[in-house]
C-alpha positions in Angstrom: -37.1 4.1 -3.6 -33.3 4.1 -2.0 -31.1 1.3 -3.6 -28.4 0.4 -1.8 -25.4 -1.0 -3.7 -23.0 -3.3 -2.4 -20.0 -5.6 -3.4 -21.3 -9.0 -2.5 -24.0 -11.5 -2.6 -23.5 -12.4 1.1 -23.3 -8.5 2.2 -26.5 -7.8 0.4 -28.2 -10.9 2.0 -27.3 -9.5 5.5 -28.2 -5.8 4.9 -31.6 -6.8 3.1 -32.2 -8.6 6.3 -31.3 -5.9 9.0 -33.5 -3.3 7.0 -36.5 -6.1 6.4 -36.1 -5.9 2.6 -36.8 -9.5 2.7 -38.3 -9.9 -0.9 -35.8 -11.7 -3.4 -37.1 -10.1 -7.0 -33.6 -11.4 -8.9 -30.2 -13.2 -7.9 -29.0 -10.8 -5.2 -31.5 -8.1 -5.4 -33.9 -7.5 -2.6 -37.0 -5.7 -2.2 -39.1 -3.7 1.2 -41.0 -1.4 1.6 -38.2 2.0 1.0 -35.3 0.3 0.2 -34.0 -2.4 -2.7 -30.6 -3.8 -1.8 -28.5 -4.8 -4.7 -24.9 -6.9 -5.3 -23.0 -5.4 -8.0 -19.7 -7.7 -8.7 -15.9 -5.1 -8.1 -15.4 -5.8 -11.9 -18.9 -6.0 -13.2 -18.3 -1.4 -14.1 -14.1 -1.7 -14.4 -11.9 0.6 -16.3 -10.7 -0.9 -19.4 -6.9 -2.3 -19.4 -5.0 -0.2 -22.0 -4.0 -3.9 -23.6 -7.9 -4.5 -23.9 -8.0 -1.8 -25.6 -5.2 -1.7 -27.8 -5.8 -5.5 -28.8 -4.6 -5.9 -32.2 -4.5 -2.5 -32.8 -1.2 -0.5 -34.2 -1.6 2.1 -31.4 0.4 -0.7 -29.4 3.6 0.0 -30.8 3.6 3.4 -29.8 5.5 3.8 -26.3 5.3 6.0 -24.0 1.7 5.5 -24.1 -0.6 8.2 -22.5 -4.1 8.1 -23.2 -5.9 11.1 -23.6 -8.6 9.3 -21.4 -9.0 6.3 -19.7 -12.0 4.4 -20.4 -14.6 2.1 -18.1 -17.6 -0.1 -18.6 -19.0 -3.7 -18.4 -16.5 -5.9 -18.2 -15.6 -7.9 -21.3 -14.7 -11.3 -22.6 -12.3 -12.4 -25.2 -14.8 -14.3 -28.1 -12.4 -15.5 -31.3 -9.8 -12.7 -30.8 -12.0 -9.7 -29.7 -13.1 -8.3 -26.4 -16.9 -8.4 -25.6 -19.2 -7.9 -23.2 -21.5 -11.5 -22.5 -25.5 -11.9 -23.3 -25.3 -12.4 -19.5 -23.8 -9.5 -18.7 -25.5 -7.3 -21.2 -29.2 -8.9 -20.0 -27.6 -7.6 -16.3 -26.3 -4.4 -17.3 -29.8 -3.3 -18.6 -31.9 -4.7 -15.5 -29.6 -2.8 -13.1 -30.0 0.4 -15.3 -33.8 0.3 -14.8 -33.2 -0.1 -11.2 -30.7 2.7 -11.0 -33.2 5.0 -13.1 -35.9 4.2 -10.5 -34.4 5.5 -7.1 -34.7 8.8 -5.5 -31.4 8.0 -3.9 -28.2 5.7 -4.0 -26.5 4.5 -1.3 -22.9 2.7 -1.6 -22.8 0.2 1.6 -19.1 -1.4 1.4 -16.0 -1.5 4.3 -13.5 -0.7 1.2 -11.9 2.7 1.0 -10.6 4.9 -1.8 -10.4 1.7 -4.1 -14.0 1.1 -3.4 -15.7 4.5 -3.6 -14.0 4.9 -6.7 -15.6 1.6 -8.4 -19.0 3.6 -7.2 -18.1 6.4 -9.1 -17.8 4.6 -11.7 -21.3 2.5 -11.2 -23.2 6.3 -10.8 -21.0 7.5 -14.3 -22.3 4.4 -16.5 -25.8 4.6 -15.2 -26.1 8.3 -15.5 -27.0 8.2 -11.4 -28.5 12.2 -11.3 -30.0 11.6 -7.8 -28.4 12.2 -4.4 -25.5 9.5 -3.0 -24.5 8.6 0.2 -22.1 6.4 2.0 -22.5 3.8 4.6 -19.4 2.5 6.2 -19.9 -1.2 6.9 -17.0 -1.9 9.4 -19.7 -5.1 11.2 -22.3 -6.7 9.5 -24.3 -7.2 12.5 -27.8 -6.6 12.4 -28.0 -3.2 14.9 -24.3 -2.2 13.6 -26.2 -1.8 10.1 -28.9 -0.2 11.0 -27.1 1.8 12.8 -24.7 2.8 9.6 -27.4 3.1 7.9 -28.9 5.7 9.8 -26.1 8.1 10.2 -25.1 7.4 6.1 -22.6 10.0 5.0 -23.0 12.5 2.2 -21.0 15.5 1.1 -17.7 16.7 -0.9 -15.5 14.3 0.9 -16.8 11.4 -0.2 -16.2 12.8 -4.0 -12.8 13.4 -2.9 -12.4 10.0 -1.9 -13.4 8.6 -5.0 -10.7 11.1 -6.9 -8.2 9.6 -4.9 -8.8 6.0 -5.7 -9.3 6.8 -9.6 -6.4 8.3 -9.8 -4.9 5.3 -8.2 -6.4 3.1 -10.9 -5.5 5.2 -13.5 -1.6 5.2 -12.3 -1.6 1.4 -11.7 -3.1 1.2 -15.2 -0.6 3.5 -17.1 2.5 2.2 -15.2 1.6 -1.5 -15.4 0.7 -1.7 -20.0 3.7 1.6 -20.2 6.6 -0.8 -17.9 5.6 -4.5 -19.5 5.7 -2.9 -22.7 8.7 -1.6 -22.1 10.2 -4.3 -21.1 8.4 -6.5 -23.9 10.6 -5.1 -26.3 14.0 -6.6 -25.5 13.1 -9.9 -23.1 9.7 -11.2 -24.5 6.0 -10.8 -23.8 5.2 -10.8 -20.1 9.0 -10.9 -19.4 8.7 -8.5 -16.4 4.9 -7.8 -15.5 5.5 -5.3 -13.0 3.1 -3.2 -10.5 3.3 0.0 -9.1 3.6 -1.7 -5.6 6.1 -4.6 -6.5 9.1 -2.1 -7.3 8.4 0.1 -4.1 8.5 -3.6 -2.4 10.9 -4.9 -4.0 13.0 -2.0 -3.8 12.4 -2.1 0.7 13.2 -6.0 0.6 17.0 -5.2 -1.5 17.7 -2.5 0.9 17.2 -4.6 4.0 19.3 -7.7 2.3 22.2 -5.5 1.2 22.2 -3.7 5.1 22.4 -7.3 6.0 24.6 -8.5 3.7 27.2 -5.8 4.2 26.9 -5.5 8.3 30.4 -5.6 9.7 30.8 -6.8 13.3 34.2 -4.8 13.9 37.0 -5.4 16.6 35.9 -7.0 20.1 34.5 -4.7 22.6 35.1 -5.0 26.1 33.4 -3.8 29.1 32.9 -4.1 33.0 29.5 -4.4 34.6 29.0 -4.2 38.7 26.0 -5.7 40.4 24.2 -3.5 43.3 21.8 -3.9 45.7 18.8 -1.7 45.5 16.0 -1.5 47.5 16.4 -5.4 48.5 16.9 -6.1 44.5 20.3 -7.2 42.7 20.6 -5.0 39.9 22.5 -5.1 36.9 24.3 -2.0 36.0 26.4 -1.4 32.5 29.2 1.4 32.1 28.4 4.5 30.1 31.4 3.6 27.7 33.2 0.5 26.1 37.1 -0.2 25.6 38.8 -1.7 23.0 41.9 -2.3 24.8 41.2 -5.1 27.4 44.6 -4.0 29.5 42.6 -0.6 30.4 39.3 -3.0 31.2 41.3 -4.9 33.7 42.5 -2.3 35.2 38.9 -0.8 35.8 37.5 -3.7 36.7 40.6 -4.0 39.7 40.0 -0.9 40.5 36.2 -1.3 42.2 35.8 -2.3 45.8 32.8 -4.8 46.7 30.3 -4.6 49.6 30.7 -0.2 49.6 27.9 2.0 49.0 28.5 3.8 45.9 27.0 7.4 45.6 23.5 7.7 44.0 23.5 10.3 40.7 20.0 10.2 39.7 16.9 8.1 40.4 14.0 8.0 38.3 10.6 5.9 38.2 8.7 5.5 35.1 5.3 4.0 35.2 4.4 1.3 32.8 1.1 0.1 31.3 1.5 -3.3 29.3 -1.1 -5.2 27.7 -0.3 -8.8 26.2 -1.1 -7.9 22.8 -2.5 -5.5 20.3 -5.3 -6.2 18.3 -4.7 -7.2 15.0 -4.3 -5.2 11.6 -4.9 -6.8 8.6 -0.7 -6.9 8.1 -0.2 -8.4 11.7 -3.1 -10.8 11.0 -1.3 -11.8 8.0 2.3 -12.5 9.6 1.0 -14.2 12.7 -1.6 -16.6 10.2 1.6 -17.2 8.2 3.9 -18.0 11.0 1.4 -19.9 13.5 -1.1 -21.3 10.9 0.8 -21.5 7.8 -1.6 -19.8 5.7 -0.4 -17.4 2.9 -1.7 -13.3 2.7 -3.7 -13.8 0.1 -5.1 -16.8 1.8 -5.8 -14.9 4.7 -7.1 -12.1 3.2 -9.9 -14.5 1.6 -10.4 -16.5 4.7 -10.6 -12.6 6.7 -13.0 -11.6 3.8 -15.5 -14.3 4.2 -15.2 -14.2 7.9 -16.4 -11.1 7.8 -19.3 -11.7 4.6 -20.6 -14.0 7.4 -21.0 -11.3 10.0 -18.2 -13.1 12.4 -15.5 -10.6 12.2 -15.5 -6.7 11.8 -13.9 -5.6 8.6 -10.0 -6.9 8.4 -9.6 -3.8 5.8 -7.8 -1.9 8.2 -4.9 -0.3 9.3 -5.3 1.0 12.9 -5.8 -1.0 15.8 -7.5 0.7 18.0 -11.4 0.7 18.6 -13.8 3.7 18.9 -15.8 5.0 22.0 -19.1 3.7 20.5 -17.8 -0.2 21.2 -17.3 0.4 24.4 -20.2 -0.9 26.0 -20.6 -3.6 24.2 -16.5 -4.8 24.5 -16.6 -4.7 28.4 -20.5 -6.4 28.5 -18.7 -9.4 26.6 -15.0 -8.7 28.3 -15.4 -7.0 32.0 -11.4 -6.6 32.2 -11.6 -4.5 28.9 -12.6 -1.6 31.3 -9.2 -0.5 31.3 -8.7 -0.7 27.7 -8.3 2.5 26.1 -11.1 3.4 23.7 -10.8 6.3 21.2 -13.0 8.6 19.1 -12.0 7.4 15.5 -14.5 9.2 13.6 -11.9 10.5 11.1 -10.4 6.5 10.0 -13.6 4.6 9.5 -11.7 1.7 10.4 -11.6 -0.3 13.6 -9.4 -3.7 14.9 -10.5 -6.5 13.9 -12.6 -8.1 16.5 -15.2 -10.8 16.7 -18.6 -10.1 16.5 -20.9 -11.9 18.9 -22.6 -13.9 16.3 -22.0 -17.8 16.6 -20.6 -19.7 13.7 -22.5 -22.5 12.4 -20.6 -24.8 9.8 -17.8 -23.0 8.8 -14.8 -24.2 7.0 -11.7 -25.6 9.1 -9.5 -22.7 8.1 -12.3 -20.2 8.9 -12.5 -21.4 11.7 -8.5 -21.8 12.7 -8.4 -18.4 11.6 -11.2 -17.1 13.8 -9.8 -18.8 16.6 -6.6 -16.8 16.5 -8.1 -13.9 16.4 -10.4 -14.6 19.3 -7.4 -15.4 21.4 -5.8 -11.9 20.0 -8.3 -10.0 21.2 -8.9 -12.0 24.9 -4.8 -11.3 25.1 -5.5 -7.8 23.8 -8.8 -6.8 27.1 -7.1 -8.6 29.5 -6.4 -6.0 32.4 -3.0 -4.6 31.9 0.3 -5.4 34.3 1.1 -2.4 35.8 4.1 -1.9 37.3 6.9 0.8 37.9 10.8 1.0 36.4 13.2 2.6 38.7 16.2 4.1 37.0 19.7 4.4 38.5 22.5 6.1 38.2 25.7 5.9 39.9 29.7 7.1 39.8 32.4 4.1 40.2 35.9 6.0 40.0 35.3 8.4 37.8 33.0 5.8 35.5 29.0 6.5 34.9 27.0 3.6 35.6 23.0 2.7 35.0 21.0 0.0 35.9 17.2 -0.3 36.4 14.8 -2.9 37.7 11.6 -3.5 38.3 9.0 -2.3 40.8 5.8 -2.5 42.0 3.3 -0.2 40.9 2.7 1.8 43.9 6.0 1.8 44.9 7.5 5.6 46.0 11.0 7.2 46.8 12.4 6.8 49.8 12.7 10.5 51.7 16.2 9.8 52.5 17.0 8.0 49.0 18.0 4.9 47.8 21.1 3.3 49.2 23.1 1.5 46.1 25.9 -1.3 47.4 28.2 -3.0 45.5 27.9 -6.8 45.4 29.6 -7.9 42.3 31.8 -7.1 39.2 32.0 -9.0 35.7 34.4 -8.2 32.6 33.0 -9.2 29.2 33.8 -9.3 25.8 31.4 -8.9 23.1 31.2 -7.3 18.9 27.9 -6.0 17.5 25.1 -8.2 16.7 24.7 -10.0 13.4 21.2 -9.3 11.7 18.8 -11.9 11.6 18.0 -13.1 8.0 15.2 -11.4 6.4 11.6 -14.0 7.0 8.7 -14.4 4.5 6.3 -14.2 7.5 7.4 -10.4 8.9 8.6 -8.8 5.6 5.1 -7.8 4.2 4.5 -6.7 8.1 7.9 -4.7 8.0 6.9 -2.9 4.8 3.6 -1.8 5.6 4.5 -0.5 9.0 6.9 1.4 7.1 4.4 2.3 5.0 1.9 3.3 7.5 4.2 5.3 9.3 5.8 7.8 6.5 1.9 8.0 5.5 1.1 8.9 8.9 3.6 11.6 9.3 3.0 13.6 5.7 -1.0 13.4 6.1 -3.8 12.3 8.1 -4.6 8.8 7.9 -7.1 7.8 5.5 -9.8 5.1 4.6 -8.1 1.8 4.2 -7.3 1.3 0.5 -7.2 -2.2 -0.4 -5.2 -1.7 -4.1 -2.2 1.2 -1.5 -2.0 -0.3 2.0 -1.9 -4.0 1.8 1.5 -5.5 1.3 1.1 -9.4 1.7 0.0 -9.9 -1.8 2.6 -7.7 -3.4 5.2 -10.0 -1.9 3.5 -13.2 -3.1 3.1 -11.5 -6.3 7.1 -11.0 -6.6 7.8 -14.7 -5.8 5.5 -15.7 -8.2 7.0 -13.3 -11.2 10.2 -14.9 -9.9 11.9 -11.8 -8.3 12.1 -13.0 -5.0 12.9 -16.5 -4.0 11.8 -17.7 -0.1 14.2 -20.6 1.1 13.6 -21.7 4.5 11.2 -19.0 5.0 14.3 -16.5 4.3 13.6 -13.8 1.7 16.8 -13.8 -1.4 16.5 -12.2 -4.5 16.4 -13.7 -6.9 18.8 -12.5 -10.8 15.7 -11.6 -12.6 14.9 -9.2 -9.6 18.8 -8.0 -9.1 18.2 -7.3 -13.4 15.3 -5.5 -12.8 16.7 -3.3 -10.4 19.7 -3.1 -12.1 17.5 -1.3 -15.2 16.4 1.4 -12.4 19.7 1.6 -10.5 20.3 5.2 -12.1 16.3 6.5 -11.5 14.3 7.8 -8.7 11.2 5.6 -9.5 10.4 4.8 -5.7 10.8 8.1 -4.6 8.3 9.3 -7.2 5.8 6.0 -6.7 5.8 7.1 -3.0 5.4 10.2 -3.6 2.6 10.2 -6.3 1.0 7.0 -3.9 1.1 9.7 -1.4 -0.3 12.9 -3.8 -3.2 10.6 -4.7 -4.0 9.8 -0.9 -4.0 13.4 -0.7 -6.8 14.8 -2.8 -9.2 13.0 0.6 -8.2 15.9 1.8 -10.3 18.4 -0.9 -7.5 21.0 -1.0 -6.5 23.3 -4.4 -4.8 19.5 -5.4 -7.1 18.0 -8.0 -7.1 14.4 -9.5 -6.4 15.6 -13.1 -2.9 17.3 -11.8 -1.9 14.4 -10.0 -2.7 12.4 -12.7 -1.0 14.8 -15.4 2.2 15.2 -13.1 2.2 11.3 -13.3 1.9 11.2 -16.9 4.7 13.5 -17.7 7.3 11.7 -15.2 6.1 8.2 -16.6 6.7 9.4 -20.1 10.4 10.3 -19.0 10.8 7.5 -17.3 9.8 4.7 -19.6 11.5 6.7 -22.4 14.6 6.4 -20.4 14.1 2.5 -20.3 13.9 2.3 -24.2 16.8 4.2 -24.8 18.5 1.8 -21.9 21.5 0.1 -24.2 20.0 -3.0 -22.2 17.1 -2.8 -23.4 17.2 -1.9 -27.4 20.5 -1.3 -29.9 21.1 2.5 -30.5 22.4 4.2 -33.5 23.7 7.6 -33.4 22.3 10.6 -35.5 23.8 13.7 -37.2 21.1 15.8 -35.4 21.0 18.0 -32.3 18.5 18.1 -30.0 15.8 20.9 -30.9 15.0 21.6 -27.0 18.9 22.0 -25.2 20.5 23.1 -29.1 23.6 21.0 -27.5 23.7 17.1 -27.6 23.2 14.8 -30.0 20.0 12.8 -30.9 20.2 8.9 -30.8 17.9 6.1 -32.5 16.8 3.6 -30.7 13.7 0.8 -31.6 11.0 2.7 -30.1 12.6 6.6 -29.0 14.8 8.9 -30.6 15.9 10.8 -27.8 18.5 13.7 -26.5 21.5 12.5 -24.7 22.2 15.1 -22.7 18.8 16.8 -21.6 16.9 13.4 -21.9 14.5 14.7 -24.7 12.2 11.6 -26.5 10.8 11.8 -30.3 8.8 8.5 -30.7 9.1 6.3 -33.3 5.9 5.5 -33.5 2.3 8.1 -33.8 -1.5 7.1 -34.5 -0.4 3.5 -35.8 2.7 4.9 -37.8 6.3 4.2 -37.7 8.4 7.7 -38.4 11.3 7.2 -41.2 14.2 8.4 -40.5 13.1 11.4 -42.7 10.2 11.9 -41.2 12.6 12.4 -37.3 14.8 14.4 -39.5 12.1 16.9 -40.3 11.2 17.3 -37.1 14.3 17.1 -35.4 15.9 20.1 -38.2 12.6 21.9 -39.1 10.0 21.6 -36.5 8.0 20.2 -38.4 7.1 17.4 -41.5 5.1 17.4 -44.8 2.1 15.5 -45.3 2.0 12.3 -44.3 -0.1 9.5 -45.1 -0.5 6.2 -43.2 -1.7 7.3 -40.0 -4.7 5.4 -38.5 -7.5 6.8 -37.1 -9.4 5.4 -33.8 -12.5 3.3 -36.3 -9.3 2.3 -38.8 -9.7 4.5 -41.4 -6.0 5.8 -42.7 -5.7 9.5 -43.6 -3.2 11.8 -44.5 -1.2 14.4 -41.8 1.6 16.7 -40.7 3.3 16.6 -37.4 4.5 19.5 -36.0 6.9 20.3 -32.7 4.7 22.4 -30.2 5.6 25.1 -27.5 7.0 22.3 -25.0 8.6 20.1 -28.3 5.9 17.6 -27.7 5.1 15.8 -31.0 1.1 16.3 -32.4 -0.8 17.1 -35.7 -0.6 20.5 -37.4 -3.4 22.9 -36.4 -5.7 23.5 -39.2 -4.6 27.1 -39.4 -1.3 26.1 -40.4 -2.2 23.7 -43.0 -1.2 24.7 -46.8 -2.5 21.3 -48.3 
């Protein structure tokens, strides 16, 4: 038996139905002949939030936090206090481990990308899946586009490397997110500043682009003289090479030219142009224009997209690259004859397409759906109409010792004269003009702005991958920081807002978007399957996150510090300071914590370590089931703080 596993009730329904496994045995499971299709919920197999696990436990306290492993199962519910998994839940969890026991191969059907394959990694861990796995990449869920994934399903090492690149993901979003609200928790409450990975490399873009706003300078009045010449039958416009400040010298110029002369030619050039009246949509341009012309938010959008494409109306909106692959080709121009000029590319390597209609006809579907599919039918009618083509003719010419250009349109087909183009003077103009101001920064293009940047550093340092829902898509993030209250949108005009200026202000001295990108972009990596494995991303991540968040709790911002008669046991130079949760090294940055296994160190406890390397027995630390016992700590080869190894122990 194959079982195919998907992420939804509705994409289960429609693949069951294109592979005639038509027999309903239990909610969202369906039976044939080879194949049982099955809906497994994205949370149902989840890792477990460090705070979930740390409920009530003294192991809170202790920050930084890095877990020696991060944990996942069957999602839980909080019953009187404590975090347990349902009857339901339980009752599911052991009929889909029969299931998964019983096939001779699993198949992960799903549009997602590393996000996704990573949540079936974690499915085949907790069921102990020993058989073979494949992939099919859902980017339609149209009947003959399914069976047609299906029969070309992917298997191999790059699918594993895919799901190492979204674990590590999860694991970084999971460690930053528990390591910075802690952090945080400590000086300005519980939940102060909840704070994603994401939100500080967004919020970090949308300061930059207000203060480059805020601190644009128009300068002194320019002031220049423009001619207007005749060219092949057209007026043309043509600008000087150089502007003067001094308007005297611009008068002068501008007294200087003669009208109704031919003025010698310098250069000619014609450039051909291809323009089509839009591109087709990406899930951040559907975002912006749903915002802007339909008033809808991104997460809106992204549910409305979603179920769109559930329904089989839409291809996937997970996406990041507009252009469509060879193998839609017929099909496009059967449905839209002028798309035989659109270009069409082999796009084998992004498993991702525009987002298109399908040629499925809607039947009841709610008013936004349908406002929404609308726009995107008129996006992509826009996007195979048959190009304008025409042709831009360049000019150059010489007015008394002044460079001059101007260009102007042609028709396609249009060719150099053999005895070249005659340029006559028909006008002059002075003007007087400073430098544009900037256009306030708008709600509706910001998410767009950011993910094109994005998208475009990604591009350059790798080859694009899969589409990764939790990495790529920006339209959330921002609602996310209005609704944490670090941005504020007036008027549809971005501000920031003084709890996000304080925030920042807590990283102003760190280089924490320089390593988010770059560890964002280190995870992406590893689809590659070079030397780069998941467990040195995720270690390198560790120890910068460990500096880092020890930095914040020895900000004077953040917690009261008290100075120490002790010198740092790494640099043998500065001075150690106390703070509520850190003891650490002024001048190389070295961190003691305060807290280990559920115990707060004395002062005499940091003094033996700090002097000797080492403390004496200890009792009071807690073990993982709650049992207290007794232990040393000792310094080890990189100063890191951990129990005395057994050969060392004279107690």
């Amino acid at each position: 038996m194959i079982l195919i596993v998907t992420e939804s009730a509705q994409t289960a329904l429609i693949i069951s139905r294109a592979l005639n496994a038509t027999d309903k045995t239990a909610p969202s499971t369906y039976a044939g002949a080879n194949e049982t299709v099955i809906a497994i919920e994205p949370d149902f197999i989840a890792p477990k939030p460090l705070g979930e696990a740390l409920h009530n436990s003294p192991f809170k306290e202790a920050l930084p936090l890095i877990p020696k492993k991060y944990a996942f199962g069957v999602r839980t519910v909080e019953v009187d206090g404590r975090h347990e998994v349902s009857a339901a839940d339980r009752a599911e969890d052991e009929r889909l481990r029969t299931l998964f026991g019983a096939a001779d191969e699993v198949v992960f059907a799903s549009d997602g990308g590393a996000d996704a394959q990573a949540r079936f990694h974690n499915i085949c861990q907790h069921y102990n899946v020993g058989v073979p796995t494949s992939r099919v990449w859902l980017t339609r869920l149209e009947y003959m586009a399914v069976r047609k994934a299906y029969r070309s399903r992917e298997k191999g090492r790059h699918l594993h490397d895919l799901a190492q690149s979204g674990l590590v993901s999860m694991a970084m979003d999971a460690l930053f997110e528990y390591n910075m609200e802690q952090a945080f928790a400590s000086a300005y409450g519980k939940r102060a500043f909840p704070l994603h990975r994401q939100d500080v490399i967004a919020l970090d873009f949308i300061n930059e682009n207000l203060k480059q706003i805020a601190s644009f300078e128009r300068g002194a009045p320019k002031h220049t003289v423009s001619v207007t010449a005749e060219i092949c039958g057209q007026s043309v416009k043509m600008s000087p090479v150089d502007v003067w400040e001094d308007k005297a010298v611009c008068d002068e110029i501008f007294n200087a030219i003669r009208l109704n002369e031919d003025a010698p030619v310098t250069y000619t050039e014609l450039i051909p142009h291809v323009e089509r009246a839009a591109e087709l949509y990406v899930l951040a341009t559907l975002q912006a224009d749903a915002c802007e012309k339909l008033h809808f938010s991104p997460s809106k959008t992204l549910a409305l997209a979603t179920s769109l494409y559930e329904r089989g109306l839409i291809s996937s909106p997970f996406t990041s690259d507009g252009r469509l692959p060879e193998s839609l080709r017929r099909s496009i121009v059967r449905r839209y004859p002028s798309a035989k000029e659109f270009s069409f590319y082999k796009l084998s390597d992004t498993k991702t397409h525009g987002i298109i209609t399908t040629e499925r006809n809607p039947v009841m579907i709610p008013a936004d759906e349908a406002a929404l599919r609308q726009m995107i039918i008129e996006n992509q009618e826009q996007a195979f109409a048959a190009p304008r083509r025409y042709a831009e003719l360049v000019v150059c010419t010489e007015i008394n010792g002044i460079g001059y250009a101007g260009s102007c349109e042609v028709d396609a087909d249009f060719t150099l004269p053999d005895d070249g183009i005659v340029l006559k003077l028909t006008g002059k103009s002075t003007s007087t003009f400073k430098a544009a101001q900037p256009g306030p920064l708008k709600y509706s293009t910001v998410s767009l702005l950011l993910a094109a940047c994005q998208y475009a550093v990604r591009s350059m340092l790798q080859p694009v991958t899969p589409f990764n829902l939790a990495e790529d898509e920006y339209g959330t993030v921002v609602e996310r920081l209005i609704e944490n209250g670090y941005i504020s949108v007036f008027f549809d005009e971005v501000r920031l807002t003084e709890k996000g200026r304080l925030l920042l202000l807590h990283f102003k001295d760190s280089d924490i978007v320089m390593m988010l990108n770059r560890f964002k972009f280190e995870a992406a990596d590893l689809y590659e399957g070079d030397d780069t494995t998941g467990k040195s991303v995720m270690r390198a991540f560790e120890n910068w996150l460990y500096i880092e968040v020890s930095r914040l709790l020895a900000d004077p911002r953040l917690s009261a510090k008290r100075q120490t008669a002790h010198t740092c046991p790494r640099c043998k130079k500065a001075q150690m300071t106390a703070y509520n949760k850190t003891v650490r090294c002024e001048g190389c940055g070295y961190a003691l914590p305060r807290y280990v296994n559920g115990l707060e160190l004395t002062d005499k406890h940091l003094e033996q370590l700090v002097v000797h390397g080492y403390t004496s027995p200890i009792y009071g630390f807690i073990g993982r089931k709650g049992h207290k016992f007794t232990e040393a700590l000792v310094l080890d080869a990189t100063f890191g703080v951990t129990f005395a190894p057994k050969s060392a122990k004279i107690y």
